[in-house]
Backbone atoms as SQL, in Angstrom:
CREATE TABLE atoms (id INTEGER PRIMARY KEY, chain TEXT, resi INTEGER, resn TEXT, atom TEXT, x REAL, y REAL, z REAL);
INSERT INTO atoms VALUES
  (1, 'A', 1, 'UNK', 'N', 39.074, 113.129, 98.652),
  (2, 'A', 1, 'UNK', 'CA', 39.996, 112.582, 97.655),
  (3, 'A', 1, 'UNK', 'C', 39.944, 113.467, 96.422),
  (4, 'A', 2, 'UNK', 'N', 40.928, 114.125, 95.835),
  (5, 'A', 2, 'UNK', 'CA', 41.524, 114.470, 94.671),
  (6, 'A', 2, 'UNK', 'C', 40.736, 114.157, 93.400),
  (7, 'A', 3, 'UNK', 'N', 39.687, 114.618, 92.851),
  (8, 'A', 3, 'UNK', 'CA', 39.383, 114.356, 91.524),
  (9, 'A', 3, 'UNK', 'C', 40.275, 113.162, 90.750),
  (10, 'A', 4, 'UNK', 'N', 41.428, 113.677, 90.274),
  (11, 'A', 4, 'UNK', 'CA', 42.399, 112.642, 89.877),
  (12, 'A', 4, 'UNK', 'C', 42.486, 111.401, 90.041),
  (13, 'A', 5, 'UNK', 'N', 42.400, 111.049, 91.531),
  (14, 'A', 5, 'UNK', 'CA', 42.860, 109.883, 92.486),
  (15, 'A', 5, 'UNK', 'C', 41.261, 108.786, 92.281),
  (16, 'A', 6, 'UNK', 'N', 40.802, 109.740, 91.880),
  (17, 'A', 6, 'UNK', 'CA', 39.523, 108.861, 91.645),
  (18, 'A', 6, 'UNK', 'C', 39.013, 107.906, 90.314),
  (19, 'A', 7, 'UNK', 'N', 39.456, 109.097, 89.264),
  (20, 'A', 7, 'UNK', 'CA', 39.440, 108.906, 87.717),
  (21, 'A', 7, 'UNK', 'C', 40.457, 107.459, 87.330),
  (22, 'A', 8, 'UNK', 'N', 39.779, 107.283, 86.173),
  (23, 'A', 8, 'UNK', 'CA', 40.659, 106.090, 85.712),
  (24, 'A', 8, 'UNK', 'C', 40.312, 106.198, 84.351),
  (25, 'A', 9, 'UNK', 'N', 41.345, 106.275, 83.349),
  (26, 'A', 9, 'UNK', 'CA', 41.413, 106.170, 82.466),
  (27, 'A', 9, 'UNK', 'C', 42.241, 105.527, 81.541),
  (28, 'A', 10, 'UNK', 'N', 41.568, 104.104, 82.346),
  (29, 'A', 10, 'UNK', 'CA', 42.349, 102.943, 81.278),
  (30, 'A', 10, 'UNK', 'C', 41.528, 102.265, 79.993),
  (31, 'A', 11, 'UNK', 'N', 40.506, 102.759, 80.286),
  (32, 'A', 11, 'UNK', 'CA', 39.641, 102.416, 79.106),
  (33, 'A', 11, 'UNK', 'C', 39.214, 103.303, 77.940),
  (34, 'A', 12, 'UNK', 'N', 39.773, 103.294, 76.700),
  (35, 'A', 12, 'UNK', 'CA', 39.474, 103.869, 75.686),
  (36, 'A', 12, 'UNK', 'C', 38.114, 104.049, 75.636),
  (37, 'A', 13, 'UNK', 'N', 37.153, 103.332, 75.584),
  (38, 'A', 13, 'UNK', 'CA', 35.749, 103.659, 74.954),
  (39, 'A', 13, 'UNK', 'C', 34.655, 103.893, 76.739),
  (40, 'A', 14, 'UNK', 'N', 35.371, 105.216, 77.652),
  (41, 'A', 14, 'UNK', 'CA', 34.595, 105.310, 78.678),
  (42, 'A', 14, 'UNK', 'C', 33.300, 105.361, 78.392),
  (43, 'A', 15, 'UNK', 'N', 32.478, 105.017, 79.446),
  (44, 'A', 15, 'UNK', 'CA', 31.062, 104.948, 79.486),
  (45, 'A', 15, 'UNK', 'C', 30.909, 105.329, 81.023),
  (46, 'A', 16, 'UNK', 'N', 30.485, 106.674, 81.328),
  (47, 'A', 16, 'UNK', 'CA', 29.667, 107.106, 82.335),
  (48, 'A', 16, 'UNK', 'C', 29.119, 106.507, 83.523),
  (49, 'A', 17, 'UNK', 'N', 28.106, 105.717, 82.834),
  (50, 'A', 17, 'UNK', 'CA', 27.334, 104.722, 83.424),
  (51, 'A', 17, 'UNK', 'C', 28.122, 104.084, 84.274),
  (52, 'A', 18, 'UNK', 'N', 28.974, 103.085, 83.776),
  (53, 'A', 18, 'UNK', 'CA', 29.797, 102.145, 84.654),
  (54, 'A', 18, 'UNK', 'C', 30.852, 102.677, 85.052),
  (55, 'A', 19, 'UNK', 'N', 30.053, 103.878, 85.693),
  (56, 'A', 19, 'UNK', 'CA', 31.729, 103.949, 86.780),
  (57, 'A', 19, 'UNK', 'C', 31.533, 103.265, 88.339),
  (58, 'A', 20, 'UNK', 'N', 30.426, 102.726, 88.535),
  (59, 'A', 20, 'UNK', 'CA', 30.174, 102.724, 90.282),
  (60, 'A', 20, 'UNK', 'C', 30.837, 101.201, 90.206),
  (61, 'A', 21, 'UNK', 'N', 30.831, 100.387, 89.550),
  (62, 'A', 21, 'UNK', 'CA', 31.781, 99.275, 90.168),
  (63, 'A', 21, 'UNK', 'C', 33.117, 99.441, 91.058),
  (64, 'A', 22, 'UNK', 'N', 34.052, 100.161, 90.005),
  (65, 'A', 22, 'UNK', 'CA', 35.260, 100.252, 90.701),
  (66, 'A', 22, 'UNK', 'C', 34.952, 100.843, 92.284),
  (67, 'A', 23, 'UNK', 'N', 34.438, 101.926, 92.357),
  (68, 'A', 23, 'UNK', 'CA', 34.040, 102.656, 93.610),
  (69, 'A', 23, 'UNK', 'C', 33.466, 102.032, 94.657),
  (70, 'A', 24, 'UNK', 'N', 32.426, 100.684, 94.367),
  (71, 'A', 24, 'UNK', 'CA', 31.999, 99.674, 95.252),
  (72, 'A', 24, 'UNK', 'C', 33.379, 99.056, 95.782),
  (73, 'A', 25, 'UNK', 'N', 33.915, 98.522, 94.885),
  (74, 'A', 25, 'UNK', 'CA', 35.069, 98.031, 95.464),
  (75, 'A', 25, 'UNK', 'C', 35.786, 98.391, 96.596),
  (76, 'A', 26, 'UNK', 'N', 36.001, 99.488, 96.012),
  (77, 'A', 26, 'UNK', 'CA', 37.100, 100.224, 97.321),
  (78, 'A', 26, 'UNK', 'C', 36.452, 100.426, 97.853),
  (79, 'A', 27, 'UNK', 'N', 35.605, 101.163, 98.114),
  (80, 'A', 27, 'UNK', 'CA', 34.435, 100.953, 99.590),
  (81, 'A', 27, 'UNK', 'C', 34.310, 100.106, 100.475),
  (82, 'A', 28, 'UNK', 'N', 34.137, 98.407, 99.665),
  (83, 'A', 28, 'UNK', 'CA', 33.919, 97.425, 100.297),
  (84, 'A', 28, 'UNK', 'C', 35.388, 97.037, 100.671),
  (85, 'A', 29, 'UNK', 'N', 36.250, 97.418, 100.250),
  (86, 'A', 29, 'UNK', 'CA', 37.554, 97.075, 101.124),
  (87, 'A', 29, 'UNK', 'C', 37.712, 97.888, 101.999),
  (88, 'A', 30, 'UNK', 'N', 36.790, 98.433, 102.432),
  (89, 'A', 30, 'UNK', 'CA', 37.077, 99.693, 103.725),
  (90, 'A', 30, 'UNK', 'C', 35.984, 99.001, 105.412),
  (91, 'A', 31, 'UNK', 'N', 35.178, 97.966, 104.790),
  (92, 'A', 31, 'UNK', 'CA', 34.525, 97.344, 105.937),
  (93, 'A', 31, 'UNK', 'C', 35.492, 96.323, 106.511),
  (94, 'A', 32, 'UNK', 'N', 35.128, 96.125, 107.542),
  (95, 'A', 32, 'UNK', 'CA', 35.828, 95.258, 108.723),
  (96, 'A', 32, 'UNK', 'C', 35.959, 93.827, 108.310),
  (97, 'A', 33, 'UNK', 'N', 36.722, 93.207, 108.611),
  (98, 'A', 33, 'UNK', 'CA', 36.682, 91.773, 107.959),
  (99, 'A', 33, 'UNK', 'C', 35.178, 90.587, 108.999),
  (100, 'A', 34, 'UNK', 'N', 35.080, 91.340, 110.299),
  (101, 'A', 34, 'UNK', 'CA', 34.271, 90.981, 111.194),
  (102, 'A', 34, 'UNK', 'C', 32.782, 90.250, 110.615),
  (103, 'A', 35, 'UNK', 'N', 32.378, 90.641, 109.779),
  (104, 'A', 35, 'UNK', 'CA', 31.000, 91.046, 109.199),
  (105, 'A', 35, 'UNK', 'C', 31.253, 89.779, 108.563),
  (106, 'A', 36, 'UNK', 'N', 32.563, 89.566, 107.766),
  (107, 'A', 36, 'UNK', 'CA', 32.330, 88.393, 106.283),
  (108, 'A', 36, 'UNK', 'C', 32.549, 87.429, 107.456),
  (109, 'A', 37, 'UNK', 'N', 33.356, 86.936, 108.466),
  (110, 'A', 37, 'UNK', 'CA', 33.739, 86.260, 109.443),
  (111, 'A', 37, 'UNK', 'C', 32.373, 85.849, 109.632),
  (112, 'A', 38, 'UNK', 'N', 31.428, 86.746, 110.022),
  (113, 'A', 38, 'UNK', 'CA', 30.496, 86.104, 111.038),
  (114, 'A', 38, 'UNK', 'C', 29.106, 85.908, 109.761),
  (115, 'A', 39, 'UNK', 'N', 29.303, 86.208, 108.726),
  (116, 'A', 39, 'UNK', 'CA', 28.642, 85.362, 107.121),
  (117, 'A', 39, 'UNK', 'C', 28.970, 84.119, 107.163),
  (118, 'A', 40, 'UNK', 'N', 30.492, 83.827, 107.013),
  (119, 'A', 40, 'UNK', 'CA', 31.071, 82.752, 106.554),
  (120, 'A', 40, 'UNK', 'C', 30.605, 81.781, 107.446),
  (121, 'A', 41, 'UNK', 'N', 30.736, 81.763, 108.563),
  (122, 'A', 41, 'UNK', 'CA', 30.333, 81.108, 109.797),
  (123, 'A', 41, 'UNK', 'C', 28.670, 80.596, 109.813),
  (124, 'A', 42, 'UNK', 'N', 28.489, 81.764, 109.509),
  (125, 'A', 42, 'UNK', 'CA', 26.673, 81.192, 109.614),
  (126, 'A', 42, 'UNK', 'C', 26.273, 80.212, 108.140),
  (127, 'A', 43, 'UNK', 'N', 27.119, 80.590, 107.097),
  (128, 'A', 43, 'UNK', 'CA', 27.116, 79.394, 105.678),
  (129, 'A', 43, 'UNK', 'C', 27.448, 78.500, 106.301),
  (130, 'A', 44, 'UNK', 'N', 28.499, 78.377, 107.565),
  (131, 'A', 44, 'UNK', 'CA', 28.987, 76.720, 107.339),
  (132, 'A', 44, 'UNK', 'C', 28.126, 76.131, 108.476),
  (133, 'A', 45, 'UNK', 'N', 27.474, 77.143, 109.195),
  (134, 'A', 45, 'UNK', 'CA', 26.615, 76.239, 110.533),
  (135, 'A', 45, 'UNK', 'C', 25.379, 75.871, 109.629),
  (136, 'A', 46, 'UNK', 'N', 24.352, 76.438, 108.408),
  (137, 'A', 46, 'UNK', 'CA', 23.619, 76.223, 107.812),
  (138, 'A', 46, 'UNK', 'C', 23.569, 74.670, 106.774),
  (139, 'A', 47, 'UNK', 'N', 25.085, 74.904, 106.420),
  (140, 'A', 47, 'UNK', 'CA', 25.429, 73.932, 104.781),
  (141, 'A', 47, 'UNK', 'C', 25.661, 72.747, 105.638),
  (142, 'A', 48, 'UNK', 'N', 26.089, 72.023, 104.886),
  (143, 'A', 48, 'UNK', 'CA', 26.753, 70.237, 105.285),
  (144, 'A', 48, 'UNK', 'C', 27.674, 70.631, 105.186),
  (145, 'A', 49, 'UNK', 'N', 28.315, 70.041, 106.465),
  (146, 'A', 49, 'UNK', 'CA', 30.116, 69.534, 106.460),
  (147, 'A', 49, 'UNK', 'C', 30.529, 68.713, 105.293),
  (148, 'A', 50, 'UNK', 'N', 31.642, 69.482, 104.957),
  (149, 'A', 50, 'UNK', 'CA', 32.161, 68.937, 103.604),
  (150, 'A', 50, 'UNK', 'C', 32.879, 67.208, 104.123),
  (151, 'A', 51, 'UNK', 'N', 32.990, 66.389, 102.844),
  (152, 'A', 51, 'UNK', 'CA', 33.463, 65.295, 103.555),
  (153, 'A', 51, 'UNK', 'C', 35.118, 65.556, 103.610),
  (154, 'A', 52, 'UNK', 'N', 35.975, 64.374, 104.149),
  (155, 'A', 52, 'UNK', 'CA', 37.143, 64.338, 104.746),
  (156, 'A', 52, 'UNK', 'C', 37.909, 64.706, 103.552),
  (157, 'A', 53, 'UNK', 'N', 37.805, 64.577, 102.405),
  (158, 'A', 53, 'UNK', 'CA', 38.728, 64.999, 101.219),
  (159, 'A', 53, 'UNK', 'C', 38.921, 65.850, 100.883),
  (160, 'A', 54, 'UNK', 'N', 37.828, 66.961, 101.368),
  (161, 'A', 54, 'UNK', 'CA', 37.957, 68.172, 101.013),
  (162, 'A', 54, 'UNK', 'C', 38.512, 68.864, 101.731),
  (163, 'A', 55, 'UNK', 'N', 39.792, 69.754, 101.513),
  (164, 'A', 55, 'UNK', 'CA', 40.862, 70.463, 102.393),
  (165, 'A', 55, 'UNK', 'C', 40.132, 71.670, 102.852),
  (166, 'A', 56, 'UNK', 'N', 39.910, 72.168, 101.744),
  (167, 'A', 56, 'UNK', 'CA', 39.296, 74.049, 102.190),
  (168, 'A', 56, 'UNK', 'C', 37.850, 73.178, 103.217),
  (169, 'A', 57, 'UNK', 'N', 38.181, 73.635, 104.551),
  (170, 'A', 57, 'UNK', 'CA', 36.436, 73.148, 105.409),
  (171, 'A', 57, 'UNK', 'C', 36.207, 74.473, 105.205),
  (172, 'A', 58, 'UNK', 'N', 36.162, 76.001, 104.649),
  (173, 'A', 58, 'UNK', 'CA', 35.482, 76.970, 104.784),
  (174, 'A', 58, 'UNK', 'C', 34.420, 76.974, 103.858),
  (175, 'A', 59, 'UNK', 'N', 34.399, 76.110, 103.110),
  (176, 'A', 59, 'UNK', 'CA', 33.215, 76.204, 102.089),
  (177, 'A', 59, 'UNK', 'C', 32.418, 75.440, 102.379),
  (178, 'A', 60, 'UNK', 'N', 30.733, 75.207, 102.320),
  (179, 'A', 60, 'UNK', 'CA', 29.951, 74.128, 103.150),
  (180, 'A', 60, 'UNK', 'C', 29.513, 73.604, 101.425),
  (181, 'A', 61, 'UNK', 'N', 29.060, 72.000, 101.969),
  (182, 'A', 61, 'UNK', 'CA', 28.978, 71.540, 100.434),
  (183, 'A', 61, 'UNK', 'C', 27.966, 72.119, 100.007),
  (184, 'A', 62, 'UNK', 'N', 26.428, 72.899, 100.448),
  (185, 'A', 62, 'UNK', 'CA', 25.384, 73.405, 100.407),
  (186, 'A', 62, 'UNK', 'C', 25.481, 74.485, 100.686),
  (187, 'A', 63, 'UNK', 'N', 25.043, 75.761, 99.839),
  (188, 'A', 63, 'UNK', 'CA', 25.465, 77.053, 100.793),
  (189, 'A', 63, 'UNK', 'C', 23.892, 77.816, 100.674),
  (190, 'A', 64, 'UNK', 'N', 23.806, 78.518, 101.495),
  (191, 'A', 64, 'UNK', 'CA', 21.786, 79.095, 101.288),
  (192, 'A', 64, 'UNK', 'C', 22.019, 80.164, 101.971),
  (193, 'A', 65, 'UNK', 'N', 21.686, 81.562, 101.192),
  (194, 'A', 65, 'UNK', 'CA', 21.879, 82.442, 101.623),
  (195, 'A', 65, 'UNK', 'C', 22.581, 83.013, 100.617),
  (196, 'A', 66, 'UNK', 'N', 22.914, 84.352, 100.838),
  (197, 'A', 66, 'UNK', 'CA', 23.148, 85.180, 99.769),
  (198, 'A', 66, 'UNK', 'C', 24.885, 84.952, 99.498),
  (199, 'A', 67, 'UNK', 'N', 25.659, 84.279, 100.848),
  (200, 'A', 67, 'UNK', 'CA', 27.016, 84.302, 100.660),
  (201, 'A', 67, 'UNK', 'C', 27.265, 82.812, 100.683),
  (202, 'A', 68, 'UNK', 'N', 28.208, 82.114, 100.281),
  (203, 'A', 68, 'UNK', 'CA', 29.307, 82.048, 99.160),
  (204, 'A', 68, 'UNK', 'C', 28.408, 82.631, 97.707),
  (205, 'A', 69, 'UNK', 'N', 29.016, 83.735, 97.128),
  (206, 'A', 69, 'UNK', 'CA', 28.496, 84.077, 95.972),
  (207, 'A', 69, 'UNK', 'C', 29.131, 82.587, 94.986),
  (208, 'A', 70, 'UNK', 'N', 30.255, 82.209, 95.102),
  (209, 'A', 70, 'UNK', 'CA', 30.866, 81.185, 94.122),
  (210, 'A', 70, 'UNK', 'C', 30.173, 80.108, 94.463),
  (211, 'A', 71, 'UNK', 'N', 28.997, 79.365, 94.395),
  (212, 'A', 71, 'UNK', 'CA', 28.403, 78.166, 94.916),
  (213, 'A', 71, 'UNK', 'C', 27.583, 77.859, 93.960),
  (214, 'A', 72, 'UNK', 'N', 26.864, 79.017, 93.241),
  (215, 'A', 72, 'UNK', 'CA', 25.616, 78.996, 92.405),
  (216, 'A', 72, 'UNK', 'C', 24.616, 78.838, 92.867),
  (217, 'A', 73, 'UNK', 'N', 23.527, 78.546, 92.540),
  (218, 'A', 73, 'UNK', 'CA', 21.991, 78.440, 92.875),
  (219, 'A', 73, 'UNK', 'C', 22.079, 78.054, 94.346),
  (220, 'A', 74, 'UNK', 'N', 21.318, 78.671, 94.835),
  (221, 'A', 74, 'UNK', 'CA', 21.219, 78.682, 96.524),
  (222, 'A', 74, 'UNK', 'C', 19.588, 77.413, 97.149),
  (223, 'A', 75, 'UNK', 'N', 20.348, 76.048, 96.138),
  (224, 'A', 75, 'UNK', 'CA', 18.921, 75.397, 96.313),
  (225, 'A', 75, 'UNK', 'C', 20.358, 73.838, 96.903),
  (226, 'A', 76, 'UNK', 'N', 19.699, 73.016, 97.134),
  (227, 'A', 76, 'UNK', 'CA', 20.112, 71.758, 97.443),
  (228, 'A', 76, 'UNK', 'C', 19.178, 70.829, 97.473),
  (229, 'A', 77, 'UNK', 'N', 19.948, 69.694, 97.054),
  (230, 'A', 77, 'UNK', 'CA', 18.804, 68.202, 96.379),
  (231, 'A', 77, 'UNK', 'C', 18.182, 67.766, 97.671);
């Protein structure tokens, strides 16, 4: 890839340091969806079945383990 195609310069006050976020990103949109599939799956065989009100069933009401990052603390009562 092109020097250019890489650079970003939307931020006035660059800082060096934080360039590897953006670059994780696109990286991680370059893995297979297979991998989060078979994460997601093992959160919901681990967590509690959500009860009947809850539409999204991909989220378990308990999650343990490093994925759903959006869950918070990876503990349950």
């Amino acid at each position: 890839v092109a020097r250019e195609a890489r650079e970003r310069f939307h931020h006035p006050d660059f800082d060096a340091r934080g360039t590897q976020g953006w670059k994780s990103i696109e990286a991680e949109g370059t893995l297979p969806e297979s991998g989060w599939r078979k994460e997601q799956q093992w959160a919901l065989d681990m967590g509690l079945p959500g009860s009947e009100s809850i539409v999204d069933k991909s989220i378990p009401t308990f999650a343990r383990g490093e994925l759903p990052h959006f869950a918070g603390i990876n503990t349950f009562l």
